[in-house]
C-alpha positions in Angstrom: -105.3 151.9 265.3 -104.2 154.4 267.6 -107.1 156.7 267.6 -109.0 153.3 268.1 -107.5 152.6 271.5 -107.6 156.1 272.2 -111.5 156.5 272.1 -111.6 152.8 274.3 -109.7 154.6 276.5 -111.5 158.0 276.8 -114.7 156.1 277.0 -114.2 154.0 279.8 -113.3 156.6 282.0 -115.8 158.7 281.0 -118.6 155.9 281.4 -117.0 155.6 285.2 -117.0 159.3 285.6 -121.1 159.6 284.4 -121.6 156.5 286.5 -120.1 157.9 289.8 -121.1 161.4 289.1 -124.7 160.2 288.8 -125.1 158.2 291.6 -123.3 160.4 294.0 -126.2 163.2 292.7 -129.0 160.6 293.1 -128.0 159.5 296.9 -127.5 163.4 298.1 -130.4 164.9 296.1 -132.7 162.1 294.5 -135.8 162.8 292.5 -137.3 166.4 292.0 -140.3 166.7 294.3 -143.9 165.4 293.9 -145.2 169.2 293.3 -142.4 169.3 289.9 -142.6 165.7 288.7 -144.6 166.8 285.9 -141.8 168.7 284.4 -139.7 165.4 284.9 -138.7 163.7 281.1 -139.2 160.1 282.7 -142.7 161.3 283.5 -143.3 162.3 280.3 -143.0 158.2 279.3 -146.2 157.3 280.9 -147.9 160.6 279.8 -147.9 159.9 276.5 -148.6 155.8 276.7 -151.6 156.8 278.7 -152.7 159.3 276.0 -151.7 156.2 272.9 -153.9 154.3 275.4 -157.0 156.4 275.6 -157.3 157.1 271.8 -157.2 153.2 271.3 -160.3 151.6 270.6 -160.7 147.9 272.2 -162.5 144.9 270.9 -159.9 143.9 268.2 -157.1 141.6 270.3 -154.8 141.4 267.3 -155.4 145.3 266.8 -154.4 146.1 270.3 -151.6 144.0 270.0 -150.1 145.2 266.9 -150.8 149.0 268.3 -149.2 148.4 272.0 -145.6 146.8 269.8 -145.6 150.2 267.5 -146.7 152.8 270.5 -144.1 151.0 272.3 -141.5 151.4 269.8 -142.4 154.6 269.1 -141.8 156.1 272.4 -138.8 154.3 272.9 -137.7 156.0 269.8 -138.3 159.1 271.1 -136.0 158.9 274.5 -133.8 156.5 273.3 -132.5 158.6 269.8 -131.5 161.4 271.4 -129.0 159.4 273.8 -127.7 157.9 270.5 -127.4 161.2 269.3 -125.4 162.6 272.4 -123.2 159.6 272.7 -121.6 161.2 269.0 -120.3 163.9 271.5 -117.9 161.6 272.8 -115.2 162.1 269.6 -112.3 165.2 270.4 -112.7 167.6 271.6 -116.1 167.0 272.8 -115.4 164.2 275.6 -116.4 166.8 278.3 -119.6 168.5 277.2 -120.7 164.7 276.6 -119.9 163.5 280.4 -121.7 166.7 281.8 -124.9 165.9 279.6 -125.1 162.4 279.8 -124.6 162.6 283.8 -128.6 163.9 284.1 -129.7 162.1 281.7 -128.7 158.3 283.2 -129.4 159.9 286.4 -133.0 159.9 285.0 -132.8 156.3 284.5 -132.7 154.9 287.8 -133.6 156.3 291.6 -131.9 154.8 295.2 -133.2 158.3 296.9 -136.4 157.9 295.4 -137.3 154.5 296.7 -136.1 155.5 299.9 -138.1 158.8 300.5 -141.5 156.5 299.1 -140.6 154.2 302.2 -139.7 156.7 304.7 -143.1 158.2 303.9 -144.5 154.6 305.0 -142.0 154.5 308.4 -143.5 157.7 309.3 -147.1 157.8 308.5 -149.2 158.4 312.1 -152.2 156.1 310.9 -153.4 153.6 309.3 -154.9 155.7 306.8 -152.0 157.8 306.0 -150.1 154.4 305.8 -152.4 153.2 303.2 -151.8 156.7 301.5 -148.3 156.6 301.7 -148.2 152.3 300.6 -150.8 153.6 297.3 -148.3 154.8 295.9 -145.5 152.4 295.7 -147.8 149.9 295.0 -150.8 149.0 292.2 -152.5 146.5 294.8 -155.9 148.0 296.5 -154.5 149.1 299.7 -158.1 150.1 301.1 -158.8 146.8 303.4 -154.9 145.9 304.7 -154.2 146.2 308.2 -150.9 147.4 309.4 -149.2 144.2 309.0 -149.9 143.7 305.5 -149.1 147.4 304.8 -145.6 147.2 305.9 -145.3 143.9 303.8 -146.5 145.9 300.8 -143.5 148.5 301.3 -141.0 145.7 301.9 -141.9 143.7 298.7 -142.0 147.0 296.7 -138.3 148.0 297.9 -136.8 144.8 297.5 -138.7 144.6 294.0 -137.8 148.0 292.8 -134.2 147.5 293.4 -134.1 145.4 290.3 -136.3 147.9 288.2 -135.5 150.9 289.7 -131.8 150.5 290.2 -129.7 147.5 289.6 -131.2 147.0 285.7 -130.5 150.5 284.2 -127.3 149.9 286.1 -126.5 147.3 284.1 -127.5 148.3 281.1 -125.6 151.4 281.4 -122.4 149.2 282.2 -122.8 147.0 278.5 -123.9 149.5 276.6 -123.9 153.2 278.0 -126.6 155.7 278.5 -128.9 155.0 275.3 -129.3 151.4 276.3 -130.4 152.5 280.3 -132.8 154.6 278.9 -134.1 152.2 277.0 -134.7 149.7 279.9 -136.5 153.1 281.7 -139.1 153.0 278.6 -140.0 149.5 278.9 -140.0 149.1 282.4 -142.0 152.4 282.6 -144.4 151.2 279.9 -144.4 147.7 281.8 -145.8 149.9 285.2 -148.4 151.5 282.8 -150.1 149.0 281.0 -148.3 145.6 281.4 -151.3 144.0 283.2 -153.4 140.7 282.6 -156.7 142.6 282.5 -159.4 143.0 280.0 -158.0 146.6 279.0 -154.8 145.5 278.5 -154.2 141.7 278.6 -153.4 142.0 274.4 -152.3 146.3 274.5 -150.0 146.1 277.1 -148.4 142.3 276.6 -145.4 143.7 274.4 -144.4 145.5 277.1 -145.1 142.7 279.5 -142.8 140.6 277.4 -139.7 143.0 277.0 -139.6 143.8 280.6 -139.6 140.1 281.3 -137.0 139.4 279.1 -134.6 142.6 280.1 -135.3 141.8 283.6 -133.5 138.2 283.3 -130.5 139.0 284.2 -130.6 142.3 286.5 -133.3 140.8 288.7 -130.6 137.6 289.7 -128.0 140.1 290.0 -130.1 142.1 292.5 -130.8 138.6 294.2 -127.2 138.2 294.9 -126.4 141.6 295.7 -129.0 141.9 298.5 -127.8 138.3 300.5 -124.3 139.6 300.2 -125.3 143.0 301.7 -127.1 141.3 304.1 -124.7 138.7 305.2 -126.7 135.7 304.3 -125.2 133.1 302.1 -128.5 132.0 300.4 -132.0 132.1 300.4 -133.9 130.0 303.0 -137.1 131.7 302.6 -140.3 129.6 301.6 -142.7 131.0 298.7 -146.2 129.6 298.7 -148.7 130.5 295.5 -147.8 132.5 292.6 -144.4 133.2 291.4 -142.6 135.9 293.6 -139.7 137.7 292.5 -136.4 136.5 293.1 -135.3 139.6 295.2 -138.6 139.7 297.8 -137.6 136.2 298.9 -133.9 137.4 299.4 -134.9 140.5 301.3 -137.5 138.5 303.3 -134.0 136.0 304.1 -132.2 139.2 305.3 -134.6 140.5 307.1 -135.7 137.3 308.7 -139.6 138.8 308.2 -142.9 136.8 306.6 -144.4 139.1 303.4 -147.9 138.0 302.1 -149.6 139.5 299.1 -153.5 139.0 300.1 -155.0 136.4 297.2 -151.6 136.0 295.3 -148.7 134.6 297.2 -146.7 134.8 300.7 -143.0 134.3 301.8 -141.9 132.4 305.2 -139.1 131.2 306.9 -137.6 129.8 309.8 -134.3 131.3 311.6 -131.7 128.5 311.5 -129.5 129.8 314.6 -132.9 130.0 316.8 -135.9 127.6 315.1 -138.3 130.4 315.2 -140.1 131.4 312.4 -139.8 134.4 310.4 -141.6 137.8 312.3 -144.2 139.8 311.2 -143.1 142.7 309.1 -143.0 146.0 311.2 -141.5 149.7 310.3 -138.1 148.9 311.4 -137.5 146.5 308.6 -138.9 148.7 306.3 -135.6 150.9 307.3 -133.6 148.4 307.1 -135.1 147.2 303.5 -133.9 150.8 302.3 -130.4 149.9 303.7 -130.0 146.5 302.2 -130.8 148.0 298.9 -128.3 151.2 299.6 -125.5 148.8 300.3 -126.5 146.4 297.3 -126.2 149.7 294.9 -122.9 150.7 296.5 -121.7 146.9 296.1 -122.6 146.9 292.9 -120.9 151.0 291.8 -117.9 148.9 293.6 -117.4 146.0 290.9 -118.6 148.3 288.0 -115.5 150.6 289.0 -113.3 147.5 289.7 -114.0 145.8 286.5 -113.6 149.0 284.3 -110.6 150.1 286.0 -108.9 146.5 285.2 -110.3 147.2 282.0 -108.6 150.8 281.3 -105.0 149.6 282.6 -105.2 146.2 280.6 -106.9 148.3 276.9 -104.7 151.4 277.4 -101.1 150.4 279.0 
């Protein structure tokens, strides 16, 4: 029983410790650059569901579907086993080696500095053309027609998005079940990005995907909701969506904000400023910065009540 609480106790702390430790690397150093993200493991994910996707021959739905569930396990399977495997480091006397592995490896999982140097490209871009360069690639929409406006409502909707895919979900994960099940969330969510669209190609190949990153998203993407409103100071949403569904967290970021979004053909998001009656403004660079802020403070907020809650949970397990 002893050695029981013993191991409890070793691995929160060293859970907190990779946690921390992760983070602080991600907000001083980030991703590795454009020019080396091919040597990056998380880029390898798409690699090889691009190659399963090219050898795949169309024109069989139930084919396609049955293929997309076993590619999909299959590379899952190949990040997410290893993980498993380094978490059996964490018996004596091994507790160390296992923090100073696992703290790249979860760092691979999520990115704050990441969606912030994406953005910053956008703030800085000196015309619209570069601006459309810079928006490509943070977004899957055609970007060749939008006008400044629209642009910057592009970045906005991608950071406020991303902070439940790129940072608060493999948070969360990592907190219930350590760095195997973060990494797991990265494969699905990657291999939602890749093929998890309602088009001819991959309508049946990529819904698996689809599905899974629905489902795993539950929870995060309310989480990320809440986070941002508190780390903007706003007690709720008042922000108005008209058409399609829009996520959760654009219609709290466009709340903080106090700024319109549209997505051409699909949806838009408005508002009116209780204090002053006047509607919500256009989007321009300066709430792009500020987007990139709110989700800073929402990641910190949340590091805050991981640590809280796992630090209550060390003195009430362990004294």
């Amino acid at each position: 029983m002893s050695s029981y609480f013993d191991f409890f106790c070793c691995y929160f702390i060293a859970q907190l410790l990779i946690f921390m430790l992760a983070l602080a690397i991600d907000l001083a150093f980030g991703d590795p650059p454009e020019r080396l993200e091919r040597f990056y493991p998380i880029v390898w994910i798409s690699k090889l569901m691009f190659f399963f996707d090219r050898i795949t021959k169309r024109g069989n739905a139930n084919k396609e579907k049955v293929l997309g569930v076993i590619y999909a396990m299959l590379i899952a399977a190949i990040f997410t086993i290893p993980c498993l495997a380094l978490f059996m480091l964490m018996a004596y006397p091994y507790e160390v080696l296992y923090v100073i592995l696992a703290v790249p490896v979860f760092k691979m999982t999520f990115t704050v500095k990441g969606l912030e140097r994406y953005a910053q490209a956008v703030i800085t871009a000196t015309d619209i053309e570069a601006k459309r360069e810079a928006v490509s690639k943070i977004v899957s929409r055609d970007v060749s027609h939008l006008d400044i406006e629209h642009l910057n409502s592009a970045a906005i909707e991608s950071v406020a998005e991303n902070l439940t895919d790129s940072v608060i979900a493999p948070f969360f994960y990592f907190a219930l079940f350590g760095v195997p099940a973060a990494m797991l969330y990265r494969v699905i969510n990657t291999l939602d990005a890749v093929v998890g669209y309602k088009t001819d190609q991959y309508r049946h190949f990529g819904w698996f995907a689809a599905r899974v990153d629905d489902v795993l998203n539950y929870i995060p993407e309310r989480i990320a909701t809440a986070l941002i409103l508190l780390a903007g100071g706003r007690p709720r949403c008042d922000a108005v969506e008209k058409g399609r569904r829009v996520h959760r967290t654009i219609v709290a970021m466009c709340s903080v904000l106090r700024v319109k979004v549209e997505k051409l053909g699909h949806y838009s998001v408005i508002g009116r400023d209780s204090s002053s009656g006047n509607g919500y403004e256009a989007p321009r660079t300066e709430h792009i910065a500020e987007s990139i802020r709110v989700v800073k403070r929402s990641a910190l907020i949340f590091a805050l009540c991981y640590a809280i809650i796992t630090i209550v949970g060390y003195m009430c397990l362990c004294w």
